[in-house]
N, C-alpha and C positions, 0 to 999 in steps of 0.2 A: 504494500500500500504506500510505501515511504517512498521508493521507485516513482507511482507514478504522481505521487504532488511533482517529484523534482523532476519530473521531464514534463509535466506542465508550467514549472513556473522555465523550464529551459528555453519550452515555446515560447512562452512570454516574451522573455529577457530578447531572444531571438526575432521578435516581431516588432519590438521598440529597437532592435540595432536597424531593422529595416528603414522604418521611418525616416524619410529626410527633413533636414535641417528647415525646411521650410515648415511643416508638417508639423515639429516641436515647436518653432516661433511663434505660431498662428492656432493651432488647435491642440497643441499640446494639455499639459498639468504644471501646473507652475508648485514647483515645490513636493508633487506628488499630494498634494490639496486639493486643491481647484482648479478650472480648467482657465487656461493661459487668457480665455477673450475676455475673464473678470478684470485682468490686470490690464488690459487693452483699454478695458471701457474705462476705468480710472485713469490711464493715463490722460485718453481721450478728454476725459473731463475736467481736467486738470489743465489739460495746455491751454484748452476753450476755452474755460473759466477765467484765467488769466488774460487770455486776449482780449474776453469782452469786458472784464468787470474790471482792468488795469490797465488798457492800453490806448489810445487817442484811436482806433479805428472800431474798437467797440463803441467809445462814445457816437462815432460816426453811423454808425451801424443801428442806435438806438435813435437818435435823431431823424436817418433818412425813414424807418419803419415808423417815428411816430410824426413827421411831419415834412414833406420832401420836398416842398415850398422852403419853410424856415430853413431846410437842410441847404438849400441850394441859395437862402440867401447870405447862409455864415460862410460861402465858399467852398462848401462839403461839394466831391464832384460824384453826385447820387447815383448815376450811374456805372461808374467803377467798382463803388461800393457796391452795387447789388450783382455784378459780373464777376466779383471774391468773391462774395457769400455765394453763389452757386458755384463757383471753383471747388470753393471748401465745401460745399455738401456732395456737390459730385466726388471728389475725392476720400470722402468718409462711406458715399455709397458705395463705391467702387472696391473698397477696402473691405466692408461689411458683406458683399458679395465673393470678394475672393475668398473671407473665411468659413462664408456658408456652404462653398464648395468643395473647399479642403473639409470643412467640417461631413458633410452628408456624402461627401466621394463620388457626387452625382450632379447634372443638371439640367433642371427642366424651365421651360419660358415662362412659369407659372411662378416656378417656386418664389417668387417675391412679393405674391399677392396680400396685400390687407397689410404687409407692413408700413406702406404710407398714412394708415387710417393709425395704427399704432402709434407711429411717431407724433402726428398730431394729437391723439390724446394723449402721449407723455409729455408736449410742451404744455398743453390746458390744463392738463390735472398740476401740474407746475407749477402754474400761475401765470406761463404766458400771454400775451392778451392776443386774440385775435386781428387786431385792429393796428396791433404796431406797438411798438414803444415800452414797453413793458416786458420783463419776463429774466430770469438768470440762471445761468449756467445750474447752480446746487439744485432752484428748483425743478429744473429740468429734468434733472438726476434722480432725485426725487419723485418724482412723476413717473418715470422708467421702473422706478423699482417697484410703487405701485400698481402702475400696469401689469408686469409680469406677474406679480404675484397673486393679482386678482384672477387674472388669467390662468395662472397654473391653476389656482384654486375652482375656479371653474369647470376645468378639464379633470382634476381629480373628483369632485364631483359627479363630473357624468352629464355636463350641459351640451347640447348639441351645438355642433359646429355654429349655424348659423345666431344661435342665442348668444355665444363669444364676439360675434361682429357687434349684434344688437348693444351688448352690453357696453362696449366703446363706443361707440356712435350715441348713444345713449350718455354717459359718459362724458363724452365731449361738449354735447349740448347743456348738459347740467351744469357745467365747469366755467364755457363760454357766459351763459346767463348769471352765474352768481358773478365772476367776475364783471361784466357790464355792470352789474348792481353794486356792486366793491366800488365800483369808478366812478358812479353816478354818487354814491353815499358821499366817498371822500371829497368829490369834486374834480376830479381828473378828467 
C-alpha cells in the first residue's frame, strides 16, 4: 500500500516538473496555498489603486467621467484620457483571458459571456456611480469579492443558471438607485 501512495505522489511530482514556467506564473499555487490569480488580482489592485487615488491622471480620469466640459476646460485632453483607460482595460482583459485559458486548457467564443455584467456589478456594489465621477479602487475590490461570493453561494445552493444573471442584474439596479439616492441626499 506504501508502494503505491509513493508512485502516486511520483506522478504528481512528475506532472508539476511538466508544467511550464508560464503555466506556474499564471495558474499556478502560490506558496502551495492559493492559487497564483489571488496574488495577480492584488497586485492588480494595488498598482490601480495607486494610479487612480495618487497620481495626477486618476485625478484626470475622475474629472473627465464626472464632467468632460469642466475637464476640457482645466486643459485635461479628455480624449486621450479615455483612449488609456481603454488601453488599460483592454490590456487587463486580454491578460484575464490568457489566464482563463491557461487556467481551463481550453477555448471557446463563448466562454466570456456575462462576465461584463459581473464587472459592472462589482464596480456598483462598490460604490461606483454610474454617471461618472465617483467610485475607488478598495471599493471596487470590495464589490468583486462580494460578487463572487454571492455567486459561489448561489451555485452551492442549487440556483439555476439563469437566477445567477437575475440576481446581478438585479443587483446592479439596487446598487445604481440607492447610490442616485446617496447623491441626491448628500447633494452631489
Amino acid at each position: 500500500m506504501i508502494i503505491v501512495e509513493d508512485a502516486a505522489d511520483d506522478a504528481a511530482v512528475v506532472e508539476d516538473d511538466r508544467s511550464s514556467l508560464i503555466e506556474k506564473l499564471f495558474v499556478g499555487k502560490c506558496c502551495g496555498l492559493f492559487p497564483v490569480q489571488t496574488l495577480w488580482f492584488f497586485i492588480f489592485a494595488i498598482v490601480l489603486g495607486m494610479l487612480v487615488h495618487f497620481h495626477r491622471f486618476g485625478n484626470w480620469i475622475f474629472v473627465t467621467g464626472d464632467n468632460e466640459i469642466a475637464a476640457r476646460a482645466m486643459g485635461i485632453n479628455t480624449a486621450k484620457v479615455k483612449v488609456i483607460c481603454y488601453m488599460i482595460v483592454g490590456v487587463l482583459c486580454s491578460f484575464m483571458g490568457m489566464i482563463q485559458n491557461l487556467r481551463i486548457e481550453s477555448f471557446a467564443a463563448n466562454q466570456g459571456v456575462g462576465y461584463e455584467l459581473k464587472a459592472i456589478a462589482s464596480a456598483v456594489v462598490g460604490g461606483t456611480s454610474l454617471m461618472g465621477g465617483i467610485g475607488s479602487i478598495p471599493g471596487i475590490f470590495l464589490g468583486t469579492l462580494t460578487i463572487q461570493i454571492i455567486e459561489n453561494g448561489l451555485i452551492l445552493m442549487g440556483a439555476p443558471a439563469f437566477g445567477i444573471s437575475a440576481f446581478i442584474g438585479a443587483a446592479i439596479i439596487l446598487f445604481a438607485v440607492l447610490n442616485v439616492s446617496i447623491s441626491r441626499v448628500t447633494g452631489r
